[in-house]
DSSP file (Angstrom, degrees, kcal/mol; ACC not computed):
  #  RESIDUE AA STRUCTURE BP1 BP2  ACC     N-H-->O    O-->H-N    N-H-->O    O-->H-N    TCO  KAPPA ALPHA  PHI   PSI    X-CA   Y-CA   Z-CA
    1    1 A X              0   0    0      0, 0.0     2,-0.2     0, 0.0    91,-0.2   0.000 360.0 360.0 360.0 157.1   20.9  -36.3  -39.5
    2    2 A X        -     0   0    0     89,-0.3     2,-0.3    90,-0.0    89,-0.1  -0.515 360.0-144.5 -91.2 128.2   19.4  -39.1  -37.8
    3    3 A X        -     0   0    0     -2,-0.2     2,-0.2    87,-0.1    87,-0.1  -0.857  31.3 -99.5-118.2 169.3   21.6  -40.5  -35.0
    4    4 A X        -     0   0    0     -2,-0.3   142,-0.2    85,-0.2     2,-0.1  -0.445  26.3-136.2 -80.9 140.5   21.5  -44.7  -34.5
    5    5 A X  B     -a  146   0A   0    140,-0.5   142,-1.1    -2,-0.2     3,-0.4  -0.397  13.8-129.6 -87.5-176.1   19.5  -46.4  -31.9
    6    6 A X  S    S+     0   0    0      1,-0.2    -1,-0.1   140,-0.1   140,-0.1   0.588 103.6  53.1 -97.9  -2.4   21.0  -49.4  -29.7
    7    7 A X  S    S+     0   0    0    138,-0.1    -1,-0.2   139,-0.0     2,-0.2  -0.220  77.6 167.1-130.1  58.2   17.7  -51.7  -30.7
    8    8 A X        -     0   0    0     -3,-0.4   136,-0.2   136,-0.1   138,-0.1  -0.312  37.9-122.4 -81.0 132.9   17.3  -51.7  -34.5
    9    9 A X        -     0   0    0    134,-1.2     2,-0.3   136,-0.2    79,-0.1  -0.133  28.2-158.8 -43.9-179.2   15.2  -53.8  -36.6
   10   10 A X        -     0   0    0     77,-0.1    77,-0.3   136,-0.0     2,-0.2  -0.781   9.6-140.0-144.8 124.5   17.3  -55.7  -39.3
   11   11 A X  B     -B   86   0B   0     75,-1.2    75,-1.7    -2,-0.3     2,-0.4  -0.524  17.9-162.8 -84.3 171.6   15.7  -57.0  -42.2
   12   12 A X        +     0   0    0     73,-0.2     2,-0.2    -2,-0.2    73,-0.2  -0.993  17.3 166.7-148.6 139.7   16.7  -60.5  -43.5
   13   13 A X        -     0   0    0     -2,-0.4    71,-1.9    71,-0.4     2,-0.5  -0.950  32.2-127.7-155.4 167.5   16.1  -62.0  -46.7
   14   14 A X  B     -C   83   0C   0     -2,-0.2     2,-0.6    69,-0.2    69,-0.3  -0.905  21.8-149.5-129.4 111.0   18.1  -65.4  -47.9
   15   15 A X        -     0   0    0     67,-2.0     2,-0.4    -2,-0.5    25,-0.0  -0.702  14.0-130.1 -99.6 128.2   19.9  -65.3  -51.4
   16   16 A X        -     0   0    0     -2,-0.6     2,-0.2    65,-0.1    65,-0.1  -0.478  23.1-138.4 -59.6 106.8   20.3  -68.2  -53.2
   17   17 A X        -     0   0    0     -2,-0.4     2,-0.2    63,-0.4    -1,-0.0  -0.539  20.0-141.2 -86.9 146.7   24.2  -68.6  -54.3
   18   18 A X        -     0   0    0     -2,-0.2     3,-0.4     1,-0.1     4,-0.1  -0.645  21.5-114.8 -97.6 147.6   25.0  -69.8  -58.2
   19   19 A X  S >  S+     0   0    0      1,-0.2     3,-0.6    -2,-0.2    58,-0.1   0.687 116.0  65.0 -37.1 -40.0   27.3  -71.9  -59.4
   20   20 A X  T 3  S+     0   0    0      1,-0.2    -1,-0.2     8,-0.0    -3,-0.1   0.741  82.1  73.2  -5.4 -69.8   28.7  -69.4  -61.1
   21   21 A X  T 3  S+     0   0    0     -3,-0.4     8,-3.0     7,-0.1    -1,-0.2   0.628  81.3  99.6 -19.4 -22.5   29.7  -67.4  -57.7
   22   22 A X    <   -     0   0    0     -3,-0.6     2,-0.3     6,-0.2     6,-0.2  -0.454  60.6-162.7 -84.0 157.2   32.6  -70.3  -57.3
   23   23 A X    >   -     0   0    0      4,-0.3     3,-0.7     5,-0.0     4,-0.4  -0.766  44.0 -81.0-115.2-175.1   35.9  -69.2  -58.5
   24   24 A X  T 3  S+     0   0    0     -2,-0.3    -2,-0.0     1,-0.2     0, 0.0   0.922 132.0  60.8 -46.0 -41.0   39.1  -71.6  -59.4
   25   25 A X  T 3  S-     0   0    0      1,-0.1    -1,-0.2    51,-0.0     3,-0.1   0.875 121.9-113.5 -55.5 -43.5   39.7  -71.8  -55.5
   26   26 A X  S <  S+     0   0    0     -3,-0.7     2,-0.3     1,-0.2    -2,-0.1   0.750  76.8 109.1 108.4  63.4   36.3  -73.2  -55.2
   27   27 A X  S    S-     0   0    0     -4,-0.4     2,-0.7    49,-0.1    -4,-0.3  -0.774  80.2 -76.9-129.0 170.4   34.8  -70.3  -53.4
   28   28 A X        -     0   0    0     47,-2.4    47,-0.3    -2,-0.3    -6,-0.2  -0.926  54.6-124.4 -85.0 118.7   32.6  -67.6  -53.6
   29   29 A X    >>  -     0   0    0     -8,-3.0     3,-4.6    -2,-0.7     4,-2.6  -0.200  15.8-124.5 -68.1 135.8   34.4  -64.9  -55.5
   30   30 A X  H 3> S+     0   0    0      1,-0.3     4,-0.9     2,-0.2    -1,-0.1   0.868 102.4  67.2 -79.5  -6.4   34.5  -61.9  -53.7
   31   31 A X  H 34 S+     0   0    0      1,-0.2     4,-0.5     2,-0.2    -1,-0.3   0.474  91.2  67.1 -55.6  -0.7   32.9  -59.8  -56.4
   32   32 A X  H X> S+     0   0    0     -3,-4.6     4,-3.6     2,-0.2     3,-0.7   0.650  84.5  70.0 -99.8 -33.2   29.8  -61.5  -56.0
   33   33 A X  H 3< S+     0   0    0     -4,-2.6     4,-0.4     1,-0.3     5,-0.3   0.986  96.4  55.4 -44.7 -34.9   29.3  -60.2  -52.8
   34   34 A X  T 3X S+     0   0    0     -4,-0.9     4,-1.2     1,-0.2    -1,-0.3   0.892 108.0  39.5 -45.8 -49.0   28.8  -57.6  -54.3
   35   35 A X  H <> S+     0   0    0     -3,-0.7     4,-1.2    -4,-0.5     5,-0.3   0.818 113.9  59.4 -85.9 -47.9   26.1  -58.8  -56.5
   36   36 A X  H >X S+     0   0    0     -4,-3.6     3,-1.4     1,-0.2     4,-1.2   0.807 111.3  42.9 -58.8 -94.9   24.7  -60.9  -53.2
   37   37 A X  H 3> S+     0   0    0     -4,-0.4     4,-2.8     1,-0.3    -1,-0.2   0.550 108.0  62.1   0.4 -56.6   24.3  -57.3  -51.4
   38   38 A X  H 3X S+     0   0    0     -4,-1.2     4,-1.1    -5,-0.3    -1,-0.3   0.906 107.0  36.3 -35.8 -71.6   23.0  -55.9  -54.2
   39   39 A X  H << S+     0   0    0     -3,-1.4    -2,-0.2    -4,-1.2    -1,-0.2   0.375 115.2  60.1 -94.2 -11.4   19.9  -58.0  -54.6
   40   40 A X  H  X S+     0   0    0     -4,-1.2     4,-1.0    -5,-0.3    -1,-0.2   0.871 108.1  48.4 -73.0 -44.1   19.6  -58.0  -50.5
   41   41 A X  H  X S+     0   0    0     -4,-2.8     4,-1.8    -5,-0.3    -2,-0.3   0.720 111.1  46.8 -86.5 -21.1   19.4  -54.6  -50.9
   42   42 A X  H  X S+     0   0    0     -4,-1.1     4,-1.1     2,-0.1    -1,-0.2   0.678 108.1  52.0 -66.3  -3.8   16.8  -54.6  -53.5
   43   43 A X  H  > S+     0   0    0      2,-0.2     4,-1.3    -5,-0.2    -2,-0.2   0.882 110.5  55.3 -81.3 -37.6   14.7  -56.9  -52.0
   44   44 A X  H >X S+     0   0    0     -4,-1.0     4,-2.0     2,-0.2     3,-1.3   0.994 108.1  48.9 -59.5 -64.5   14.9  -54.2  -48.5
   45   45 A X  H 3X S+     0   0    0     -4,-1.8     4,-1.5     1,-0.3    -1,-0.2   0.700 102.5  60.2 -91.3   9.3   13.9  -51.6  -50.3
   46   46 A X  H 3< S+     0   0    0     -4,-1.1    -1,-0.3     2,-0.1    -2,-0.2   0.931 118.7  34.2 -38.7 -55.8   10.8  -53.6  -51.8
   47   47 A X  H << S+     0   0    0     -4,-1.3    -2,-0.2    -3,-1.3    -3,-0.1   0.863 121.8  45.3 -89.4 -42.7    9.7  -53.9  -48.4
   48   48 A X  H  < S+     0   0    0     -4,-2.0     2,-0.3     2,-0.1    -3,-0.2   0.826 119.1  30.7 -61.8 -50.0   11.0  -50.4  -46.8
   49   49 A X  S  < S-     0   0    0     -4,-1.5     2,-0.2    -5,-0.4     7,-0.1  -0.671 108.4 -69.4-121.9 166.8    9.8  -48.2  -49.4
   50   50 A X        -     0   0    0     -2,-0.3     7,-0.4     1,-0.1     3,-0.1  -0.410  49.5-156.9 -53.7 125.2    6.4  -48.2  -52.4
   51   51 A X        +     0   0    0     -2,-0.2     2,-0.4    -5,-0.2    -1,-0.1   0.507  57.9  51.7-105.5  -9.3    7.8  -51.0  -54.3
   52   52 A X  S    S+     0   0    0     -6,-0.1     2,-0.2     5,-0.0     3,-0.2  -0.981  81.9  26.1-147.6 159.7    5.9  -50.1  -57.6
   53   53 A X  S >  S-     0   0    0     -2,-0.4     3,-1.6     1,-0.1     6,-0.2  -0.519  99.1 -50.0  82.5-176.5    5.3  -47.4  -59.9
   54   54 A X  T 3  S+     0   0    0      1,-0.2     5,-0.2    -2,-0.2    -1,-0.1   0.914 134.1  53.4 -47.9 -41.9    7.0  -44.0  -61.0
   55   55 A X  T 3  S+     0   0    0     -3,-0.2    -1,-0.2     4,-0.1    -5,-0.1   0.639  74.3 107.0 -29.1 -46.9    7.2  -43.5  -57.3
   56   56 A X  S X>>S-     0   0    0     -3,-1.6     4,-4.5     1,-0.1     3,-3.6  -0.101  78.3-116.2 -92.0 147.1    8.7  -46.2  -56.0
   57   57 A X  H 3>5S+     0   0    0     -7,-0.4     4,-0.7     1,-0.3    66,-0.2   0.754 116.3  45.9 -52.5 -16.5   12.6  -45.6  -54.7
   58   58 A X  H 345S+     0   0    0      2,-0.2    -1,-0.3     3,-0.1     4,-0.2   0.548 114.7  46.4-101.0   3.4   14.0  -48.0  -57.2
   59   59 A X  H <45S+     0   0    0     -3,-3.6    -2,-0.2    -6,-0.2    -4,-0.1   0.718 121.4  36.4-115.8 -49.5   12.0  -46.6  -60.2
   60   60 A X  H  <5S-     0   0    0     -4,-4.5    65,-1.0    -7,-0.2    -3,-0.2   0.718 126.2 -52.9 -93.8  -4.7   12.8  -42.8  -59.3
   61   61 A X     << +     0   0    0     -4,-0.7    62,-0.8    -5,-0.7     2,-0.3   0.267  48.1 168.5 124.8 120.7   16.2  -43.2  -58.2
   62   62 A X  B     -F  122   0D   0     60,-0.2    60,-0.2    -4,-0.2    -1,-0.1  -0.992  12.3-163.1-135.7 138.5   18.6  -44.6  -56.4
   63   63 A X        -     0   0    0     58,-2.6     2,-0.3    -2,-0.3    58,-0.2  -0.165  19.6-145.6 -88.1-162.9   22.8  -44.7  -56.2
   64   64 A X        +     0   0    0     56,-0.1    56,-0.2    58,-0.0     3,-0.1  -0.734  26.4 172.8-133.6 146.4   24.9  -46.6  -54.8
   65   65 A X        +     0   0    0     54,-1.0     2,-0.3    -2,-0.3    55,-0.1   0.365  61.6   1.2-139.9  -8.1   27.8  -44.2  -53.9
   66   66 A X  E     -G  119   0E   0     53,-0.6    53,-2.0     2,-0.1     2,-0.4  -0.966  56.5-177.7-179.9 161.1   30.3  -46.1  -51.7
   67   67 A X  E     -G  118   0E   0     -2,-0.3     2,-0.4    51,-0.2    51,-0.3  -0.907   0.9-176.8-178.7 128.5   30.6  -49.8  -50.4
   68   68 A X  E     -G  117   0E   0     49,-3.1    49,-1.8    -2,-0.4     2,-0.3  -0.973   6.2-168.8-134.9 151.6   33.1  -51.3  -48.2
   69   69 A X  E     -G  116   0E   0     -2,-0.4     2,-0.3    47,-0.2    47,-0.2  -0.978  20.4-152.3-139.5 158.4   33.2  -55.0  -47.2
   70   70 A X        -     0   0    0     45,-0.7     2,-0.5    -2,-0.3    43,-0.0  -0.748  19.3-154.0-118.6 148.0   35.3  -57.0  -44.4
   71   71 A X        +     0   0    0     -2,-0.3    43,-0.2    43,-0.2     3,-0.1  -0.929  26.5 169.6-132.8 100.1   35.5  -60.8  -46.2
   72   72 A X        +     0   0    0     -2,-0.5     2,-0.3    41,-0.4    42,-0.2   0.324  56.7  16.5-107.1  26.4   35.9  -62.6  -42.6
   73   73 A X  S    S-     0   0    0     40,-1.0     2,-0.6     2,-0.0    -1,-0.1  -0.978  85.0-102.7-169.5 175.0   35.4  -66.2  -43.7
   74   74 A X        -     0   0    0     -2,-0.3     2,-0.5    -3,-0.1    40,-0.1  -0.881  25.4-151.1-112.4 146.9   35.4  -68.0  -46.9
   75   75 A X        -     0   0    0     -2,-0.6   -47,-2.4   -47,-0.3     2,-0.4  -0.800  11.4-170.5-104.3 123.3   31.9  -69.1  -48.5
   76   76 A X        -     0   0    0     -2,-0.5     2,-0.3   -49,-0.2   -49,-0.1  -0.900  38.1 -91.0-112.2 151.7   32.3  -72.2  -50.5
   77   77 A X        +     0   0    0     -2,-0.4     2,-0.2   -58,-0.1   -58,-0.1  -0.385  50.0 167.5 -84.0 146.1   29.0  -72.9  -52.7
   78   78 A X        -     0   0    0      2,-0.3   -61,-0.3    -2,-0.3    -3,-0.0  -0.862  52.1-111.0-151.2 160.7   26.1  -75.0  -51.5
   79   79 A X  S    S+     0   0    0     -2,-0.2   -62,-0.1   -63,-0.1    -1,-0.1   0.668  86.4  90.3 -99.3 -16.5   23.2  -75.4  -52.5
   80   80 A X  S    S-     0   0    0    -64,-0.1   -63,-0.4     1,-0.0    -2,-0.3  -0.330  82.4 -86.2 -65.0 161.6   21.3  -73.4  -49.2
   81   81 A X        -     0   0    0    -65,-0.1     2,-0.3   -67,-0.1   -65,-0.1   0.481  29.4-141.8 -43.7-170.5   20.4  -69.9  -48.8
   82   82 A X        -     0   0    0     22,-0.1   -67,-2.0    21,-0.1     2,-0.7  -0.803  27.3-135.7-154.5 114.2   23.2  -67.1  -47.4
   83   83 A X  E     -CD  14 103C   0     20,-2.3    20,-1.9    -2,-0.3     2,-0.5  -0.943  12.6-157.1 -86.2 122.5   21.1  -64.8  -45.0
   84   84 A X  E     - D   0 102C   0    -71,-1.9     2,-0.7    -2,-0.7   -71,-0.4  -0.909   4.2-161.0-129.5  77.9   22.0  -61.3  -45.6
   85   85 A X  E     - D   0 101C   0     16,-0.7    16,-2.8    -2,-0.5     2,-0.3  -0.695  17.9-177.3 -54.8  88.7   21.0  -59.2  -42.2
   86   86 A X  B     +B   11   0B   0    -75,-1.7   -75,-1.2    -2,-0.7     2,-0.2  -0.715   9.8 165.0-102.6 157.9   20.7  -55.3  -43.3
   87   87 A X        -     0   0    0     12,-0.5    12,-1.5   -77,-0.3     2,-0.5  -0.759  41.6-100.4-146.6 166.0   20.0  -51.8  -40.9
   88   88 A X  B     -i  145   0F   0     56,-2.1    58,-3.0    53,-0.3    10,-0.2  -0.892  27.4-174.7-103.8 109.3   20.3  -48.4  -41.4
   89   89 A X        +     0   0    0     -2,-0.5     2,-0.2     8,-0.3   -85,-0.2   0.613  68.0   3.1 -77.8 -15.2   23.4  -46.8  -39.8
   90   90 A X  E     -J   97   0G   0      7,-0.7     7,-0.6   -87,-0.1     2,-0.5  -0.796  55.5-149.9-165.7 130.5   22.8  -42.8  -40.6
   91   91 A X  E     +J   96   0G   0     -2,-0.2   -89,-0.3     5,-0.2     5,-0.3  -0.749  22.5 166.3 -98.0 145.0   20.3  -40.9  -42.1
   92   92 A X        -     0   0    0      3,-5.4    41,-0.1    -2,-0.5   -90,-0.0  -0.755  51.7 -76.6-134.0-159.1   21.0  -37.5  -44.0
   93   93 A X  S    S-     0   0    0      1,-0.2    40,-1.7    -2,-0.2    -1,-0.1   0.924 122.5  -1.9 -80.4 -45.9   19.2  -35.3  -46.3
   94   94 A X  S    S+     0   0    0     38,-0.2    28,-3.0    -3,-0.1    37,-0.2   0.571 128.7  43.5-122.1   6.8   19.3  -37.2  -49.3
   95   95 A X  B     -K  121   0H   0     26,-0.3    -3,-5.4    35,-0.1    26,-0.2  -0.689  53.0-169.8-141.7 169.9   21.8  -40.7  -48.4
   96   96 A X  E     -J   91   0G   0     24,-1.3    -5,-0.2    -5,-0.3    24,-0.2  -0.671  24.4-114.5 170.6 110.5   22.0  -43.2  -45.5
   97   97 A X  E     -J   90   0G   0     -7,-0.6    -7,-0.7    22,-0.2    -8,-0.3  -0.276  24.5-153.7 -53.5 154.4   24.3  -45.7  -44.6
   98   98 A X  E     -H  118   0E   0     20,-1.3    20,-0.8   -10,-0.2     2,-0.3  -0.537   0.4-156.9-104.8 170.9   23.5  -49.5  -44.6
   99   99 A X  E     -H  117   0E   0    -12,-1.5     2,-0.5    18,-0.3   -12,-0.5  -0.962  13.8-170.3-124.7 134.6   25.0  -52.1  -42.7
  100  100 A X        -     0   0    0     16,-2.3     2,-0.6    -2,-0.3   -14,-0.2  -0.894  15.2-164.9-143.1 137.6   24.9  -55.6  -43.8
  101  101 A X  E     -D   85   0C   0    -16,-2.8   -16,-0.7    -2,-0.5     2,-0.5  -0.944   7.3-163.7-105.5 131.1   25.8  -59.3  -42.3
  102  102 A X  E     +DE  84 114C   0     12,-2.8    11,-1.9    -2,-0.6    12,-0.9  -0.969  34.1 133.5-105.3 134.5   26.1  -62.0  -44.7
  103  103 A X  E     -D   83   0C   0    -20,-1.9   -20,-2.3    -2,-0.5     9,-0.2  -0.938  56.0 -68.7-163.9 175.0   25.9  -65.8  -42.5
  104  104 A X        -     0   0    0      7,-0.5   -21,-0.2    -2,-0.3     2,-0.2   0.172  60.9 -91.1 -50.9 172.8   24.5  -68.9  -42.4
  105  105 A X  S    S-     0   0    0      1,-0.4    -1,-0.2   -24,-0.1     6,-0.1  -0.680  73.5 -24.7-116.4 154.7   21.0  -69.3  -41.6
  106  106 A X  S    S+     0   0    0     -2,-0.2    -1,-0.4    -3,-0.1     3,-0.1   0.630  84.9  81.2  -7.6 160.8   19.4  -69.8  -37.8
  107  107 A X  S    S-     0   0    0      1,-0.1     3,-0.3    -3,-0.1    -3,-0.1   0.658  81.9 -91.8  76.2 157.4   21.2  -71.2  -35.1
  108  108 A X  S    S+     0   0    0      1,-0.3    -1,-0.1     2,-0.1    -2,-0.1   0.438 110.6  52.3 -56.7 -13.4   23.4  -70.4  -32.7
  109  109 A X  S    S+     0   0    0     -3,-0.1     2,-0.4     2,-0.1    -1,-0.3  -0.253  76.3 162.3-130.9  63.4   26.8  -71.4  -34.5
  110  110 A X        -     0   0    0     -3,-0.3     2,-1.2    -6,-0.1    -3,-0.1  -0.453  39.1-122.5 -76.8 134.3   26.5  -69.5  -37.5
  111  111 A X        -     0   0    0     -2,-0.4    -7,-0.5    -6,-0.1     2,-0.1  -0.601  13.5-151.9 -72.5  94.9   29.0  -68.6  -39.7
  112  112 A X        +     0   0    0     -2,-1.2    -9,-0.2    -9,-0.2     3,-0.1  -0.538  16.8 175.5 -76.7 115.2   29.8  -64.7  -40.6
  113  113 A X        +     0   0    0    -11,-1.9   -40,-1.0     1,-0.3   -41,-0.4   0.514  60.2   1.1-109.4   0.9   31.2  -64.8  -43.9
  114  114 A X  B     -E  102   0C   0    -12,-0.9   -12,-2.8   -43,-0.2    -1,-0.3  -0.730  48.6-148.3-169.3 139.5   31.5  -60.7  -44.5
  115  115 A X        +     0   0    0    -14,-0.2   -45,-0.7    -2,-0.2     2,-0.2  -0.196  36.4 168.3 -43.9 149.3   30.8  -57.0  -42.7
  116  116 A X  E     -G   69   0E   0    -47,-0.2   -16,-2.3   -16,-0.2     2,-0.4  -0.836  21.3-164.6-166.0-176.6   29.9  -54.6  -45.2
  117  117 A X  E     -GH  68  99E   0    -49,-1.8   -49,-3.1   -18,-0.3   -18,-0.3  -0.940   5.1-167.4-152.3 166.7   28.6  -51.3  -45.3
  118  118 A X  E     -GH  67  98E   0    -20,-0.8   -20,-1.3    -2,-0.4     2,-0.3  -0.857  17.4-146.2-173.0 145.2   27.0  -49.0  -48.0
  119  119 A X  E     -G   66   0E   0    -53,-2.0   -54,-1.0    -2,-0.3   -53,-0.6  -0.968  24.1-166.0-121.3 148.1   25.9  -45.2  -48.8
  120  120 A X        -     0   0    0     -2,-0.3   -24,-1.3   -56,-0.2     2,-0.5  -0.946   6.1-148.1-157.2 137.4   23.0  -45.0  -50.9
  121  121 A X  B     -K   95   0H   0     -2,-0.4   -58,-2.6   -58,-0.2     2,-1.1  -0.942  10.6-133.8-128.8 106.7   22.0  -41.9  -52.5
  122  122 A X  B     -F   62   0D   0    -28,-3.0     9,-5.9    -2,-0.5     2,-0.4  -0.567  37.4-171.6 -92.8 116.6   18.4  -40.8  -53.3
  123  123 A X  E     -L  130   0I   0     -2,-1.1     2,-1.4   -62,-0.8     7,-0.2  -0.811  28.6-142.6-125.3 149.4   18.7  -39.6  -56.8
  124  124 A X  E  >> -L  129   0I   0      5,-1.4     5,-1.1    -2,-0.4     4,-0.6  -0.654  15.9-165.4 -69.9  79.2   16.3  -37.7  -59.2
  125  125 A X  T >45S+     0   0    0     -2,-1.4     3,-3.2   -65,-1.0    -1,-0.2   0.918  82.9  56.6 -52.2 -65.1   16.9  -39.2  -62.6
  126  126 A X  T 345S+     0   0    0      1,-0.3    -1,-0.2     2,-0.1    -2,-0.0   0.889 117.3  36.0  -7.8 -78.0   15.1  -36.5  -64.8
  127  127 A X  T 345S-     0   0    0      2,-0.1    -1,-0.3    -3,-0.1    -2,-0.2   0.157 103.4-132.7 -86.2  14.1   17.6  -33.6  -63.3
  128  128 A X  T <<5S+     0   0    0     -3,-3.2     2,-0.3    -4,-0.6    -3,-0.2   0.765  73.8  87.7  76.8  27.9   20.4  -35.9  -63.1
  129  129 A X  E   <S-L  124   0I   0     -5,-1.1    -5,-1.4    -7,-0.0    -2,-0.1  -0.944  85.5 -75.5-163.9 168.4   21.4  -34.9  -59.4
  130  130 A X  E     -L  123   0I   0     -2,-0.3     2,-0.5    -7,-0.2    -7,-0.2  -0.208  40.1-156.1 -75.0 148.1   20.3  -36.3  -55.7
  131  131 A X        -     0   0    0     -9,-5.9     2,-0.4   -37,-0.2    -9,-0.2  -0.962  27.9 -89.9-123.9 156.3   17.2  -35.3  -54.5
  132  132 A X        -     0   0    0     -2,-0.5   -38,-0.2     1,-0.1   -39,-0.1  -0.555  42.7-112.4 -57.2 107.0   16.2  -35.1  -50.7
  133  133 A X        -     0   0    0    -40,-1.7     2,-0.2    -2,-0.4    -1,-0.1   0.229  37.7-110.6 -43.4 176.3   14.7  -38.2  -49.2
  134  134 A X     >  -     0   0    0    -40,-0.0     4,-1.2     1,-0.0     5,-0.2  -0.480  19.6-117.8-112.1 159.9   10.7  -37.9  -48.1
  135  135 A X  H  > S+     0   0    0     -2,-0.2     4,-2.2     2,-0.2     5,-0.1   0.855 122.3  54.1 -94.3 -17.6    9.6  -37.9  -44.8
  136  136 A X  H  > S+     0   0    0      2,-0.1     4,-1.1     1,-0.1    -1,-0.2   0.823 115.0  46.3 -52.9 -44.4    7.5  -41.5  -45.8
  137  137 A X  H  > S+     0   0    0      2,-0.2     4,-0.8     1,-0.1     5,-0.2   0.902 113.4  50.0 -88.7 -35.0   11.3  -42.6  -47.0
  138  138 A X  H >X S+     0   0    0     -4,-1.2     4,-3.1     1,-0.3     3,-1.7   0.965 109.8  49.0 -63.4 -60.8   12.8  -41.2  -43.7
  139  139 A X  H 3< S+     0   0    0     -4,-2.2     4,-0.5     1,-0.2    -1,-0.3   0.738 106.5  56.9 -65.7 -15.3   10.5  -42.9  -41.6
  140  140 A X  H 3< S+     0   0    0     -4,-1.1    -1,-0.2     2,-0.2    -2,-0.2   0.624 114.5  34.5 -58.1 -31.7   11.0  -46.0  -43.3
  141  141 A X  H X< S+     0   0    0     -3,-1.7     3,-0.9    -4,-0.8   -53,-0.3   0.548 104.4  72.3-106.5 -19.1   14.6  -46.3  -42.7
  142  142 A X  G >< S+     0   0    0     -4,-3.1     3,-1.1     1,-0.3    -2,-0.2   0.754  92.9  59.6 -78.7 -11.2   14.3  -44.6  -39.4
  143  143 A X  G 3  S+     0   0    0     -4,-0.5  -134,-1.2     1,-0.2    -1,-0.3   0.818 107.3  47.5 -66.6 -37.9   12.7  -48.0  -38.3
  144  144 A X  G <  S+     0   0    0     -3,-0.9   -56,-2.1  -136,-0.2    -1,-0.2   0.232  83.0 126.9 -52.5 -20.3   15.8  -49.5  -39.3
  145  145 A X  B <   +i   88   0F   0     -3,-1.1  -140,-0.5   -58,-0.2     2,-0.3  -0.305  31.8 133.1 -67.6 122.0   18.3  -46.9  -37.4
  146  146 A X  B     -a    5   0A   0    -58,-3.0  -140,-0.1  -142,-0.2  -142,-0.1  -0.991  56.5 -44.8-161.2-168.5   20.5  -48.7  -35.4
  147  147 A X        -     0   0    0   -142,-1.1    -1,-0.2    -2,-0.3  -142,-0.1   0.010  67.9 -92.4 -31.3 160.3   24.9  -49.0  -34.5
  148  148 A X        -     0   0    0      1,-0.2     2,-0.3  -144,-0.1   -49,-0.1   0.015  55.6 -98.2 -30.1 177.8   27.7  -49.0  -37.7
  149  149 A X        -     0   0    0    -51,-0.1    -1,-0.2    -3,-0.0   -48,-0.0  -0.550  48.9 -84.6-109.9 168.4   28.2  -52.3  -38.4
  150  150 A X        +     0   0    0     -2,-0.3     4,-0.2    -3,-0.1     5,-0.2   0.116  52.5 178.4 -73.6   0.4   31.6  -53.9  -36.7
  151  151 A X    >>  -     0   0    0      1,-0.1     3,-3.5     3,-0.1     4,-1.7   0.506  25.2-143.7 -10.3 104.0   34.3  -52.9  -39.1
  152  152 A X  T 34 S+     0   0    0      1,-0.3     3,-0.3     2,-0.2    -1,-0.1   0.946  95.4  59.7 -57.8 -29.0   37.5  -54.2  -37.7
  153  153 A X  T 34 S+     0   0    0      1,-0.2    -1,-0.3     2,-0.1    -2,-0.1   0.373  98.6  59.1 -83.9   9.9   39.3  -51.3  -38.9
  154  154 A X  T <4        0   0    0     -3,-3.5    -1,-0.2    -4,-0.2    -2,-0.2   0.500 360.0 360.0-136.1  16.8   37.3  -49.3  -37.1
  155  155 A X     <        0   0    0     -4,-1.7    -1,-0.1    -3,-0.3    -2,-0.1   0.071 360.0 360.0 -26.9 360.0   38.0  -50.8  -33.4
């Protein structure tokens, strides 16, 4: 396994929230975080890994195998982005945690509206089981390597 450095890239990409997202409270429901995360994290591994053909990690297979989120503030919808700050917390043979921030976009008094973190599973579709990341897919994430994300419950 891969252990984390203390100075990790983060990629950042800025998801556009739907009306839809709002619930009766007049929020973002927190199942869509889900769905935001989701589409943060395809957009990462567009950029991290070959992003088309049979090759490419979302084409030959990927899981998602566990996913925890902290919901530390409440996101009411507007019509700006949400930037969604991901790294790689561990690599193993065939998985690697994410980390993710969802906030506000620049400047200095940004809002954190959730923690979350993720295990992601590189899996073989054909044979129906995980297959062992690549040493192109290792190095890719290992650019990425950096702390756990801030989990309060795990202070």
């Amino acid at each position: 396994m891969s252990s984390p450095t203390e100075s990790a890239q983060r990629f950042s990409t800025e998801i556009v929230l739907r009306w839809g997202d709002m619930d009766a409270y007049g929020h973002v429901n927190n199942v869509q975080y889900h769905r935001l995360l989701e589409e943060a994290r395809v957009r990462a591994f567009a950029s991290w890994f070959n992003s088309t053909g049979p090759d490419s990690m979302l084409s030959s297979g990927v899981l998602l195998a566990r996913q925890e989120i902290e919901y530390l503030d409440q996101l009411a919808y507007r019509q700006e982005p949400v930037l969604v700050e991901m790294w790689i917390t561990q690599i193993g043979g065939a998985s690697w945690d994410m980390a993710y921030e969802m906030r506000d976009g620049p400047g200095a008094d940004r809002a954190l509206y959730a923690r979350a973190e993720s295990t992601l599973v590189a899996f073989d579709i054909a044979d129906q089981r995980p297959r062992r990341l690549t040493d192109d897919e290792r190095a890719s994430l290992t650019v990425f390597l950096g702390e756990p994300a801030a989990m309060r419950r795990r202070r």
